[in-house]
VOGU-3710 file (C-alpha; in Angstrom, 3 decimals, decimal comma):
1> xxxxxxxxxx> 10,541/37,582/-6,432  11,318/37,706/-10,187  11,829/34,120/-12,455  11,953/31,914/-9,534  9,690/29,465/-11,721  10,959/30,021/-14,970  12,070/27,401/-16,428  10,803/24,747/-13,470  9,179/22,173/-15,385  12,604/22,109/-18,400
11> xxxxxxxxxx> 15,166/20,788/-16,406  13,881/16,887/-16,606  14,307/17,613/-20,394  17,563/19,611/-20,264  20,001/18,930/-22,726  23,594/17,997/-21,505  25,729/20,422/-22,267  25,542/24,045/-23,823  26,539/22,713/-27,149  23,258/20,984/-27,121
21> xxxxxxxxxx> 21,552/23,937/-26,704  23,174/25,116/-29,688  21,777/22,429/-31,859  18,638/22,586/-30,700  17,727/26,326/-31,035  20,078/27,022/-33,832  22,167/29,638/-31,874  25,621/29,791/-30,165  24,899/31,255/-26,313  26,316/34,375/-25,940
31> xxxxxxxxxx> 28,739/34,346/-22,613  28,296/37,787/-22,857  24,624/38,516/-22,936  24,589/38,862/-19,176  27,186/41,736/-17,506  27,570/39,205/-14,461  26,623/36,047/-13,094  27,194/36,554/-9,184  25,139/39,712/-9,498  22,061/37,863/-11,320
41> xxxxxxxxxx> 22,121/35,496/-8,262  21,002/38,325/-5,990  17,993/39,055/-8,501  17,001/35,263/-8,672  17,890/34,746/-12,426  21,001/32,129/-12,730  22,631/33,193/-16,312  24,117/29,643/-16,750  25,211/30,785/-20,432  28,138/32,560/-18,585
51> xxxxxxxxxx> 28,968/28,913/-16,882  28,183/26,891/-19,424  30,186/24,714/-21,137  32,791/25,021/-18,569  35,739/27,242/-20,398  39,261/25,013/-21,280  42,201/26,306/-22,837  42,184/25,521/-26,246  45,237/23,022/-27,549  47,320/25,312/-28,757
61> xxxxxxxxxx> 47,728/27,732/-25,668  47,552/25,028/-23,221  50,925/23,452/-25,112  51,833/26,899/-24,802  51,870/26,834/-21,109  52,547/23,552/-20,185  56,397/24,858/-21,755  56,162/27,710/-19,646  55,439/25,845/-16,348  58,295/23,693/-17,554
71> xxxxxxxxxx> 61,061/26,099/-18,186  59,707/27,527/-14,499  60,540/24,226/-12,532  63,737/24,369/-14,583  65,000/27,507/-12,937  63,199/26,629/-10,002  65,780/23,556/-9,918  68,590/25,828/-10,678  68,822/28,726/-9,551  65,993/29,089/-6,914
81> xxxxxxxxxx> 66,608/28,436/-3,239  63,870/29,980/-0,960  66,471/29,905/2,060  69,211/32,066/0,236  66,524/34,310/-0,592  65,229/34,808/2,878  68,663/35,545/3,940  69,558/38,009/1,137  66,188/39,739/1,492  66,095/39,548/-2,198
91> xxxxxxxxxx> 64,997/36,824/-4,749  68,018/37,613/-6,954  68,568/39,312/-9,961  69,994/35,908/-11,755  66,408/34,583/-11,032  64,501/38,006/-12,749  66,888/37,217/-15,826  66,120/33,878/-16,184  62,394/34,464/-15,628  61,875/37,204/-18,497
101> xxxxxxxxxx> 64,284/35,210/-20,704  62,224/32,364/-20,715  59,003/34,816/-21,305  57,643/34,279/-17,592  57,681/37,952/-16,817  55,696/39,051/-19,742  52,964/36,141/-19,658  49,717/38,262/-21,002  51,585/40,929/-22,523  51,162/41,145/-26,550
111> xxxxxxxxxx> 53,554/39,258/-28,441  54,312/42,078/-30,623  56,016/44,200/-27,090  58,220/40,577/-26,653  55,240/39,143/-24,241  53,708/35,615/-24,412  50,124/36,886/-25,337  48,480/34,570/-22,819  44,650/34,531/-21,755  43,755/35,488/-18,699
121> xxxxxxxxxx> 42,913/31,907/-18,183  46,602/31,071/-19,666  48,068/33,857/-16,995  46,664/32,378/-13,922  47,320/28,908/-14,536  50,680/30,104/-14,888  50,445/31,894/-11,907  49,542/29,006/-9,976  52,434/27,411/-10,394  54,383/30,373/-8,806
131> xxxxxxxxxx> 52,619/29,892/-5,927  53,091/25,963/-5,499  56,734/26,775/-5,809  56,899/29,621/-3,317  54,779/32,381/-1,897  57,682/35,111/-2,355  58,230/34,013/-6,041  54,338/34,540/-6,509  54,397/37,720/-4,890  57,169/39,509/-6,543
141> xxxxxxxxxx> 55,768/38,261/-9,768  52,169/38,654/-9,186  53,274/42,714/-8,232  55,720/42,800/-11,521  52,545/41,657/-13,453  49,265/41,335/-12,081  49,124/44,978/-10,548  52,844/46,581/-11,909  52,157/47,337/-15,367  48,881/46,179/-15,849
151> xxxxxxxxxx> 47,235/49,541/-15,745  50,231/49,863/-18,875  48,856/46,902/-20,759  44,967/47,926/-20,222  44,682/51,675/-20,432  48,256/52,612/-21,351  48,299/54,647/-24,596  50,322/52,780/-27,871  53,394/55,042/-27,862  53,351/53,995/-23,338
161> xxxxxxxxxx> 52,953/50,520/-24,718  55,702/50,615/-27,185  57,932/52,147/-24,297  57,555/50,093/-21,791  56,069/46,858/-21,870  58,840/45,265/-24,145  61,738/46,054/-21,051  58,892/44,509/-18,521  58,157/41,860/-20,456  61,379/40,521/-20,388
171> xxxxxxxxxx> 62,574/41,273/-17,029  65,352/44,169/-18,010  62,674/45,959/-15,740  60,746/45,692/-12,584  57,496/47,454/-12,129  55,516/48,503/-8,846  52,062/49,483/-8,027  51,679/52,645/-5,591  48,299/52,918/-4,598  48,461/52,170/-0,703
181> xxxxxxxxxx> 49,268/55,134/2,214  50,271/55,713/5,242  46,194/56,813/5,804  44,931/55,251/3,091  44,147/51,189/3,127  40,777/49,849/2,582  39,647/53,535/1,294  41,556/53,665/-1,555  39,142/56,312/-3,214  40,522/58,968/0,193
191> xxxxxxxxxx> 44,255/59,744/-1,337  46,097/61,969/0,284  48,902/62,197/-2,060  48,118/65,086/-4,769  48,977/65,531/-8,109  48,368/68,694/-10,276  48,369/69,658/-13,329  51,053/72,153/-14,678  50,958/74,801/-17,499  52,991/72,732/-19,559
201> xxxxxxxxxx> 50,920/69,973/-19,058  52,861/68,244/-16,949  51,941/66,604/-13,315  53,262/68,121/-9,754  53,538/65,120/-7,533  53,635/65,309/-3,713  52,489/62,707/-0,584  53,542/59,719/0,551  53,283/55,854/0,039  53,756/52,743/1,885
211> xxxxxxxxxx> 54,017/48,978/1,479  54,489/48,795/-1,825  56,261/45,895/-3,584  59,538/46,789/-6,366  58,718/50,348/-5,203  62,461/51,368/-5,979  62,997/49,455/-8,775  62,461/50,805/-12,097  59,053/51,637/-13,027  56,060/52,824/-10,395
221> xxxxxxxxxx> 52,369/53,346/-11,242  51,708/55,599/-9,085  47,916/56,823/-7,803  46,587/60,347/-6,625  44,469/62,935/-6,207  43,985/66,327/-8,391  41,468/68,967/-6,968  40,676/70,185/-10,165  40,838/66,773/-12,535  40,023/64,238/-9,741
231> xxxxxxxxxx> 42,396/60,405/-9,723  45,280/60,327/-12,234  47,459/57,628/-12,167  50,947/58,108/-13,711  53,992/56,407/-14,581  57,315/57,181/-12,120  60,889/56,632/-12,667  62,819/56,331/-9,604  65,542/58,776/-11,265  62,877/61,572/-11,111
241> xxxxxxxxxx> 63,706/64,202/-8,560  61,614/64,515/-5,792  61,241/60,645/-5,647  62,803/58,994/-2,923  62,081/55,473/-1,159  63,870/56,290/2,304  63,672/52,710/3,421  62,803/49,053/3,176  59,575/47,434/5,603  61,342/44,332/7,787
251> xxxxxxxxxx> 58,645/41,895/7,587  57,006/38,900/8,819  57,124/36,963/6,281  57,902/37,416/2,440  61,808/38,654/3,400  62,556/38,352/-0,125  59,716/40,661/-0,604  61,468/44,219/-1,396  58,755/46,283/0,338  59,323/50,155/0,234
261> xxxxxxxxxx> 58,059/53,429/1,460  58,373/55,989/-1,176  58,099/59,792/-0,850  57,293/62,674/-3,452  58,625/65,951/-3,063  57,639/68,289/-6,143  57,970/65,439/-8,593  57,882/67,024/-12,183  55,974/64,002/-14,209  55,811/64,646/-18,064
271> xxxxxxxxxx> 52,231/64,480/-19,235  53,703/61,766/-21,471  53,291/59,409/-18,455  49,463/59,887/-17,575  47,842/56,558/-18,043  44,013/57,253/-19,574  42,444/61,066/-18,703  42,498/63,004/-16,256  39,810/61,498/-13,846  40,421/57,890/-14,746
281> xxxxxxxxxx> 42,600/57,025/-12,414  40,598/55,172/-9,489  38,795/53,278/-11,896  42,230/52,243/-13,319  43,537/50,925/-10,277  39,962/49,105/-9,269  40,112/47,320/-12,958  43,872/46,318/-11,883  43,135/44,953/-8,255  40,404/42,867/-9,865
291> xxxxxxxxxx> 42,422/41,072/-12,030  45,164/41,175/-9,269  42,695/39,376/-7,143  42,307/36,325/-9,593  45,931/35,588/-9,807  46,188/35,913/-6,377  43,378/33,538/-6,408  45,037/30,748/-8,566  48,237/31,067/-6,464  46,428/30,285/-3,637
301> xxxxxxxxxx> 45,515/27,323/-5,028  48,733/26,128/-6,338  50,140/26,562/-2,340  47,228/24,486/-1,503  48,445/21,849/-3,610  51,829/21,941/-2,454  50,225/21,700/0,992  48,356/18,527/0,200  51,814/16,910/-1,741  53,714/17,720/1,735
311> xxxxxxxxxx> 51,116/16,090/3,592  50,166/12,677/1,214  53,988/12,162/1,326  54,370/12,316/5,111  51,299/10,740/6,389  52,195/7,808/3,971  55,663/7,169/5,503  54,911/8,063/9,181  53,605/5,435/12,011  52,274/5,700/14,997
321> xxxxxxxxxx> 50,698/2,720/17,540  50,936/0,229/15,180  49,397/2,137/11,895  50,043/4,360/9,050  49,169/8,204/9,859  47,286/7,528/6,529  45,075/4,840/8,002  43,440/7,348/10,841  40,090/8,560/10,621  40,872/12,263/11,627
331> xxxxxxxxxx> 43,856/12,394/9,120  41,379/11,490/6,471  39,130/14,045/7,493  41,503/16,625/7,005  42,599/15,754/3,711  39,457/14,860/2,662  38,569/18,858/3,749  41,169/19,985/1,645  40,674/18,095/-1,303  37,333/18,904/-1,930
341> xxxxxxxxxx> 37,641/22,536/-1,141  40,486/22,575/-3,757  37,979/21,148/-6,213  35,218/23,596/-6,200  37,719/26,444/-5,762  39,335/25,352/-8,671  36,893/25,196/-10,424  35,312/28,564/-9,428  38,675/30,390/-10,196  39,065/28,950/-13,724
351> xxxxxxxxxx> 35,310/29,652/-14,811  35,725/33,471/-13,722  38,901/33,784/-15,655  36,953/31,976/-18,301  34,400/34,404/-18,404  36,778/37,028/-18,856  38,588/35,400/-21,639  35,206/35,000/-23,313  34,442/38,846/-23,127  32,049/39,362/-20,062
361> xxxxxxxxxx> 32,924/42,560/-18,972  32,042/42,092/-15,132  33,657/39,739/-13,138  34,387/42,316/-10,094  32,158/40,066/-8,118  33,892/36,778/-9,056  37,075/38,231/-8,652  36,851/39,403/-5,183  35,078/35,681/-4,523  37,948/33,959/-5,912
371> xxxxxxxxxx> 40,061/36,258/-3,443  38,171/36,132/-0,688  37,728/32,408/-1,089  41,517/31,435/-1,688  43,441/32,991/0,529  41,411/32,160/3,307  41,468/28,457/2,505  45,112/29,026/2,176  45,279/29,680/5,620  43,348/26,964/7,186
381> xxxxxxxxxx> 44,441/24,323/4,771  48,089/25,615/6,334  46,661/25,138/9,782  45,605/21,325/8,804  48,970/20,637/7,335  50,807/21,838/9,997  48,951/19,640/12,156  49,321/16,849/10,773  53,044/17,320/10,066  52,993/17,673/14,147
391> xxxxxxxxxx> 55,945/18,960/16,208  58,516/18,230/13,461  56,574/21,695/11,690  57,617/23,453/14,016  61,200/23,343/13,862  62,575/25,957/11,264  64,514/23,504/9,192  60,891/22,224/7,519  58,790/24,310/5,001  55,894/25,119/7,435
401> xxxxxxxxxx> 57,094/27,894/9,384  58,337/30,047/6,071  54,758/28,887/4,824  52,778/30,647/7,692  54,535/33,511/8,024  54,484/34,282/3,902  50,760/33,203/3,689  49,087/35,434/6,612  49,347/38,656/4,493  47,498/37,348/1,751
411> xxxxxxxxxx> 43,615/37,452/3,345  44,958/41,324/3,779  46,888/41,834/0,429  44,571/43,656/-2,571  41,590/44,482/-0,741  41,134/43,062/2,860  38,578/40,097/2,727  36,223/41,854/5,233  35,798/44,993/2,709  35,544/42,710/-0,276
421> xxxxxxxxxx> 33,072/40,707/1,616  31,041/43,718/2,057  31,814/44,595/-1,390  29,931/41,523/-2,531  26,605/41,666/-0,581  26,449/45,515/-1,077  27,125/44,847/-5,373  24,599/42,384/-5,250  21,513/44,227/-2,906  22,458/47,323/-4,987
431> xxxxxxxxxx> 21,261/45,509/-8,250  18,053/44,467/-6,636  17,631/47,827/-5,060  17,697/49,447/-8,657  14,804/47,285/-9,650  12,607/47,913/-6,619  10,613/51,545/-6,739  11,872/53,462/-4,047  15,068/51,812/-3,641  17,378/52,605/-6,768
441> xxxxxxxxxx> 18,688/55,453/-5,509  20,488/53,927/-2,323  24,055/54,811/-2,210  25,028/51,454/-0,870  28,389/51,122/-2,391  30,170/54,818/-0,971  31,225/52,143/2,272  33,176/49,953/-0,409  33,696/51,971/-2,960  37,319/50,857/-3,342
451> xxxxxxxxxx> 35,966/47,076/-3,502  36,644/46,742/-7,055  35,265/47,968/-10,248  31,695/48,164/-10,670  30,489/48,584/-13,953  26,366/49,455/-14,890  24,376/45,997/-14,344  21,427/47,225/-16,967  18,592/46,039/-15,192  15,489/48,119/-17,213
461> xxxxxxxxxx> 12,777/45,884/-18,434  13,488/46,373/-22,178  16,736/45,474/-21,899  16,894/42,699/-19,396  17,154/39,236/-20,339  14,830/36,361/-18,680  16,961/33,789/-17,403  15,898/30,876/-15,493  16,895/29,509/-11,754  17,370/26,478/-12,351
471> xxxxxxxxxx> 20,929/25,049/-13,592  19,661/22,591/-16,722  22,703/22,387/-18,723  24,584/19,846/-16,606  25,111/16,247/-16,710  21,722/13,802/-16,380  22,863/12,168/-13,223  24,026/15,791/-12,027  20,508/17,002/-11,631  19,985/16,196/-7,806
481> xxxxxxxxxx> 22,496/18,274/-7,232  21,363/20,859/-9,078  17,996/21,098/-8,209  18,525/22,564/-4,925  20,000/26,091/-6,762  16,791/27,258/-7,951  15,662/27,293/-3,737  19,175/28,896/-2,877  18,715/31,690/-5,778  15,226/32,412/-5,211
491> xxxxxxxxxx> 15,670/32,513/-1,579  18,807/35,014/-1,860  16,622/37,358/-4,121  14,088/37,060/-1,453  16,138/37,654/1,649  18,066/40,547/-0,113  14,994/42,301/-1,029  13,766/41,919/2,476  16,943/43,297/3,868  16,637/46,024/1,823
501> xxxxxxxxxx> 12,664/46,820/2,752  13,464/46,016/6,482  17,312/48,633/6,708  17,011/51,056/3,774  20,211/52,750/3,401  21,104/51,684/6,901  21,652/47,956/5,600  25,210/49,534/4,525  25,988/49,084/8,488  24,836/45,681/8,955
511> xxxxxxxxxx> 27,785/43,359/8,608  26,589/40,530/9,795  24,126/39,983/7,332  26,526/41,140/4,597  28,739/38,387/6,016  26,199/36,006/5,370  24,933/37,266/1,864  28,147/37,050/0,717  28,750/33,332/2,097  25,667/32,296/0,356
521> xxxxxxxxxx> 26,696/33,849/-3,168  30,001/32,589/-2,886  29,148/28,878/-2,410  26,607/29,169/-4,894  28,985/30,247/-7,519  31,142/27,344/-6,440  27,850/25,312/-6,673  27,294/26,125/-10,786  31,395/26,032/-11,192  31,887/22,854/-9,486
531> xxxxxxxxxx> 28,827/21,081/-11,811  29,609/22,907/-14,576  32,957/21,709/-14,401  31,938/17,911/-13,850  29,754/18,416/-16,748  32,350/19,123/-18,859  34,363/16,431/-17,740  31,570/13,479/-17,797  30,640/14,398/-21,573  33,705/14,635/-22,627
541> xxxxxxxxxx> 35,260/10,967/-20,726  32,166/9,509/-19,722  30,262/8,689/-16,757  31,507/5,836/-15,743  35,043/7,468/-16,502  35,074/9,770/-13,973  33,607/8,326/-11,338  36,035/9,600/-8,363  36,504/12,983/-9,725  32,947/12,914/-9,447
551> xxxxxxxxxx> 32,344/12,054/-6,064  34,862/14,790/-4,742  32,877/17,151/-6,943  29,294/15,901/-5,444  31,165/16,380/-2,503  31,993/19,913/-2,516  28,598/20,974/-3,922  26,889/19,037/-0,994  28,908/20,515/1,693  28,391/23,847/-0,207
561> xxxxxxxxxx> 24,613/23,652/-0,376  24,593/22,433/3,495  26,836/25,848/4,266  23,977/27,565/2,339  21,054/26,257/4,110  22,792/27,592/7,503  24,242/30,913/6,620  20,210/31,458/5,388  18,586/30,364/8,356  20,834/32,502/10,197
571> xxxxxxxxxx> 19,481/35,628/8,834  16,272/35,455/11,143  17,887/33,206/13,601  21,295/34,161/14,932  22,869/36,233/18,292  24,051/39,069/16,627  22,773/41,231/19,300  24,431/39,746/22,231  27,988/39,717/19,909  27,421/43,218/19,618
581> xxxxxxxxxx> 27,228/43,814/23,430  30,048/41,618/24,500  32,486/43,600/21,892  31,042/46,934/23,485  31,600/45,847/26,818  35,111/44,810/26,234  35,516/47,877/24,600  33,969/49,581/27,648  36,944/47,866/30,410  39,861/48,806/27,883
591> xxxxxxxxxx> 40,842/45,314/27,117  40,390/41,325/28,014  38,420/39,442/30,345  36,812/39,163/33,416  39,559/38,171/36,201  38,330/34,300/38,034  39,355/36,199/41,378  38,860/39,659/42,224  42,262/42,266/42,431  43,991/39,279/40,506
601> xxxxxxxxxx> 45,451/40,987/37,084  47,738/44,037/36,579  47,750/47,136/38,424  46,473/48,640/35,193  43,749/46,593/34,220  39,868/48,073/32,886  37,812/49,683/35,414  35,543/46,671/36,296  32,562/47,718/35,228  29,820/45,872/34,478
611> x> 27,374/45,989/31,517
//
């Protein structure tokens, strides 16, 4: 184990913020002097430059936005009604217009194409608010701008810029993103569709895609294969011949959700509409699903807090035996759940985007954590509403039904959670298995290679940087609940370098222990977030200020250090085995159960035998 005592004996003298570190050695910290905090975790080294001081908007932007949300809840007020739209199938084209007018479908794109020139920080926030008004308003936006025309805005060349962003920025023009097929999910890097290269320079386009979002609207970024050049992506047209979307996907949720499958027959595309080189085109769409995933993220988190709004207001008016709803112990304990997982989530979201604002090139890690993380509280924080709503939920006249259905797709949506999960452990054992001899040349990413983008983690003595374990730049009274990182980082640097001794190459097939990597990094990223972020807020207001934000955030990191502790001691000490066995003999009878009493069951059911 590397720096698991560096630093030990400092953090009884730590300054309280980063700022004070400034003073004190006569330098700014760099947020950028580490590629990646989640991946310095697996290594034992906690880079608390990157989280430290917590980012904020500054002044200026945040007025900014605040305008922005406002003139949303305007047209939300007038023109939006999430019935109508389920009805129509379509959120409305009066809605688009109003949107780009008032700059809401151009938020990060540069002021001089007509955009709002937002932060990435300034984008999501933004987007949150989408998706506390409605999940089909965050989709169709999030696809218009988080994936659409992103790989425009990031790789697209000046004269691609200067054609298109200005329409999509203010809403004259939808965009798509065509990466998914009809054999192609979670292996994005496998395309079927093939594009290639003419004498004239231009692109032949042929194959097939499916699911994808404004896909017959007006522009399409479209992803494939060239034998000889490898990925290309390229910009469509639906008026291009050879392009066709033969129909719409009915779906279970999202309705207003125009969801197409589009086909290529001989497409001519002018080379005037290839984004980047020749090549560049799979690690253009994993640099657009990453900051897809943050968005989608930060809308999860504004649905949460809808979630919690429906609930406070109902549990406060409604009485049962005698008592306010409020008032019972196991209605507490469910909002109690939800609160607190909101806060460290929060807070988790906003420092990655942070990070990114402040230059640090890779946040692939934090981004699929921020995915993985949200939509999947989403979803259980739905469950716990629902609940406590009780049979009046149920009926189709309340939110909650709309709410489910729109919701489950997000867990799948930009990179199923499983593969990102994986995607997560195997990014972070694949930076310690470059520093152990004998291990660096373990291809441990080719399972999840369309996880996200991973960029070189320069891990060679010279130009490695000793950081500490321990989290010192929080809060005095914070410390207790910091201490117990430097034992969770050091122990995840020392179970992941076992793992890696103990499988080899074969640890790319054990999922259970990925599972459980990936738990552990993800709460201790919420750990360092969540304190950061109560750092931030205690020197700024005050201790005695903030004294119930800061129980809800001691909270969270509790509960989060308690989650740690288990998923660890489950690495030696777990059933894995016998959860293996029981899926294989299911597998084995062709479907469920054992029958109570024997010839009971249909005529057709498994053969019966045993293990």
């Amino acid at each position: 184990m590397s720096n698991l005592t560096a630093g030990t004996n400092a953090a009884e003298a730590a300054p309280r913020s980063a700022e004070e570190v400034a003073k004190s050695t006569g330098e700014r910290p760099d947020r950028a002097s580490s590629p990646s905090l989640a991946k310095g975790l697996f290594l034992g080294e906690l880079h608390q430059d990157l989280a430290t001081p917590y980012p904020m908007l500054d002044p200026a932007e945040r007025g900014r936005v605040n305008g922005l949300i406002a003139s949303l809840y305007e047209i939300r007020d007038e023109l939006y009604d999430p019935r109508r739209i389920e009805e129509q199938r379509w959120i409305g084209d009066e809605v688009i217009a109003a949107l780009g007018e008032a700059g809401l479908l151009g938020l990060y794109v540069p002021e001089e194409y007509g955009g709002q020139g937002l932060s990435q920080t300034g984008y999501c926030r933004v987007s949150e608010e989408f998706g506390r008004i409605d999940g089909t308003l965050a989709v169709i936006t999030g696809v218009h701008m988080s994936i659409g025309y992103k790989a425009i805005h990031m790789f697209g060349s000046d004269a691609q810029k200067e054609r298109f962003l200005p329409d999509l920025a203010a809403g004259r023009k939808l965009a798509g993103f065509a990466l998914t097929e009809p054999t192609t999910g979670s292996d994005a890097f496998d395309l079927q569709t093939r594009a290639e290269r003419q004498a004239d320079g231009s692109w032949k386009l042929n194959g097939e895609k499916r699911w994808i979002g404004n896909g017959n609207r007006d522009v399409v970024v479209c992803f494939a294969r060239s034998e000889e050049h490898g990925h290309v992506a390229l910009i469509l047209t639906p008026d291009m011949d050879g392009f066709d979307s033969p129909f719409r996907y009915d779906t279970m949720g999202l309705r207003g959700n125009d969801l197409r499958h589009l086909t290529f027959h001989d497409v001519t595309v002018p080379p005037e509409n290839l984004i980047g080189e020749p090549g560049d085109g799979f690690q253009i769409a994993m640099n657009v699903l990453n900051n897809g995933r943050m968005s989608l993220g930060t809308g999860s988190i504004g649905s949460v807090k809808k979630l919690i709004d429906l609930t406070v207001e109902h549990i406060h008016d409604r009485q049962q035996f005698g008592q306010r709803l409020a008032d019972f112990e196991l209605v507490q304990e469910k909002v109690a759940w939800m609160t607190a997982q909101l806060y460290g989530l929060e807070a988790t979201a906003y420092l990655t985007t942070g990070m990114m604002d402040a230059g640090v090139e890779d946040v692939s890690l934090e981004s699929a954590m921020i995915k993985i993380a949200g939509t999947e509280f989403l979803w259980y924080a739905a469950n716990r509403a629902f609940q406590l709503r009780g049979g009046e939920a149920y009926m189709n006249d309340s939110p909650f039904p709309k709410i489910l259905r729109d919701i489950r797709i997000f867990p799948i949506f930009e990179g199923s959670n499983d593969v990102l999960r994986a995607f997560v452990a195997l990014s972070g054992l694949k930076v310690v298995g470059d520093e152990l001899e004998g291990l660096g040349d373990l291809d441990l990413l080719s399972p999840v290679r369309s996880g996200g983008l991973v960029l070189d983690y320069v891990m060679s003595k010279v130009k490695r940087r000793v950081a500490p374990s321990r989290l010192t730049h929080v809060h005095p009274e914070l410390r207790p609940l910091a201490e117990p990182l430097s034992d969770q980082v050091g122990r995840l640097r020392e179970q992941s370098e076992r793992l890696l001794r103990k499988h080899g190459r074969d640890v790319r097939s054990r999922q259970h222990q990925q599972k459980r990597l990936a738990a552990i990094s993800m709460d201790i990223v919420g750990q360092i977030a969540t304190l950061s972020r109560m750092t931030a807020k205690m020197n700024r207001e005050g201790a005695d200020g903030t004294a119930t934000e800061r129980f809800i955030a001691e909270t969270y990191t509790s509960r989060a250090a308690a989650r740690v502790g288990r998923e660890f001691d489950r690495i030696d000490h777990n059933d894995d085995h016998v959860t293996d066995q029981i899926a294989h003999v299911t597998y084995r009878r062709g479907g469920a159960g054992f029958e109570l009493y024997p010839g009971d069951g249909p005529a057709d059911a498994g053969t019966g035998e045993g293990t």
